[in-house]
matplotlib code that plots the C-alpha trace (Angstrom):
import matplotlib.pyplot as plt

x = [74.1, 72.2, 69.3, 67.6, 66.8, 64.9, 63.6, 60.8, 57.7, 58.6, 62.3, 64.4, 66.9, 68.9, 71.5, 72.2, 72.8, 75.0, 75.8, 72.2, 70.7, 67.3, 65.3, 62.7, 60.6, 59.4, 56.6, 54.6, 50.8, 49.7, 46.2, 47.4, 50.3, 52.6, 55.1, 55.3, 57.6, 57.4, 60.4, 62.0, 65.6, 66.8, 67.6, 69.0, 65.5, 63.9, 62.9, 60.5, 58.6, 58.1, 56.0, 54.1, 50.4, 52.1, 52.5, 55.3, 55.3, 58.6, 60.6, 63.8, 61.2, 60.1, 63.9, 64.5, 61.8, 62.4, 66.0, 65.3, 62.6, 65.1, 67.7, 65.2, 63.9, 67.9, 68.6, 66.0, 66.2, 70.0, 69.5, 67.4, 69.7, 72.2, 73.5, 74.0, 77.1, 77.6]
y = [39.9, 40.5, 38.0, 37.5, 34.0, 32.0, 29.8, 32.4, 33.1, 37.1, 38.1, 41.0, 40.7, 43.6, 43.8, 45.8, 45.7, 47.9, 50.1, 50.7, 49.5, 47.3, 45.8, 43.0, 41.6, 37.7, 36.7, 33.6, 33.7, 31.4, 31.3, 30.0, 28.5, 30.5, 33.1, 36.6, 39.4, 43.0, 45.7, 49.1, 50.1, 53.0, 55.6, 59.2, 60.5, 58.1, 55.0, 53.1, 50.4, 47.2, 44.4, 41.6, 39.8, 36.2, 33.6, 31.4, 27.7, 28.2, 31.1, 30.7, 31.2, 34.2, 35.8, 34.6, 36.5, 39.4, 39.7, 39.4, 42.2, 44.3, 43.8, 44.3, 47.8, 48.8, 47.8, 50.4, 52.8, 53.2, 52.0, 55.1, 57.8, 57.3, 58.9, 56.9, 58.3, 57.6]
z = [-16.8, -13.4, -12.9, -10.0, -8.1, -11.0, -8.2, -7.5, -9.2, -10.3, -10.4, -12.4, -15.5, -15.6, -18.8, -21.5, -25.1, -27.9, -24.7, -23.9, -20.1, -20.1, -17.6, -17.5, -15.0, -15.5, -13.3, -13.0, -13.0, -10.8, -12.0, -15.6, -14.6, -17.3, -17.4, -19.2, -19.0, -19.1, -19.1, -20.2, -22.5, -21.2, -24.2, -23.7, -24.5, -21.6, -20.8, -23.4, -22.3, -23.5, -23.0, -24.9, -24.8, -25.3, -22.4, -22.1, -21.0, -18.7, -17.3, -19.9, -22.9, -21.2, -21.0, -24.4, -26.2, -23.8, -25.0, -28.6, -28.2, -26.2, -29.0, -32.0, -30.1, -29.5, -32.9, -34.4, -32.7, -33.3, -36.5, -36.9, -35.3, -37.1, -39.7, -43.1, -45.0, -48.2]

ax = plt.figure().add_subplot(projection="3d")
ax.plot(x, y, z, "-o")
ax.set_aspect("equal")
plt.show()
């Protein structure tokens, strides 16, 4: 887990998941006074973005909802690649 200095207003979370690199970017808007992230998981095929329209009342909020979203997009997507034997 890379994260940078939580003491500033916009910083970068850098971690992966299930062997699969994503990054997210928390930021403080000053003008509402709450925080939001946006970010990218790094598949093979590319990058895919992710981001949501919700605010978050501190910083820590913000990472935890980024990281479930991060796992839940992993999840699917391998989820979906893989072959099911039976």
């Amino acid at each position: 887990m890379n994260i940078g200095n939580r003491g500033n207003k916009r910083y970068t979370i850098k971690e992966s998941y299930r062997n699969k690199a994503y990054v997210g970017v928390v930021n403080l808007d000053a003008r509402t006074n709450s925080w939001a992230w946006k970010g990218h998981v790094d598949f093979n095929e590319g990058l895919h973005s992710m981001f949501t329209n919700r605010t978050f009342t501190t910083a820590l909020q913000a990472e935890d909802h980024m990281r479930q979203f991060a796992h839940q997009c992993i999840d699917n997507r391998l989820d979906a690649t893989q072959p099911h034997g039976f």
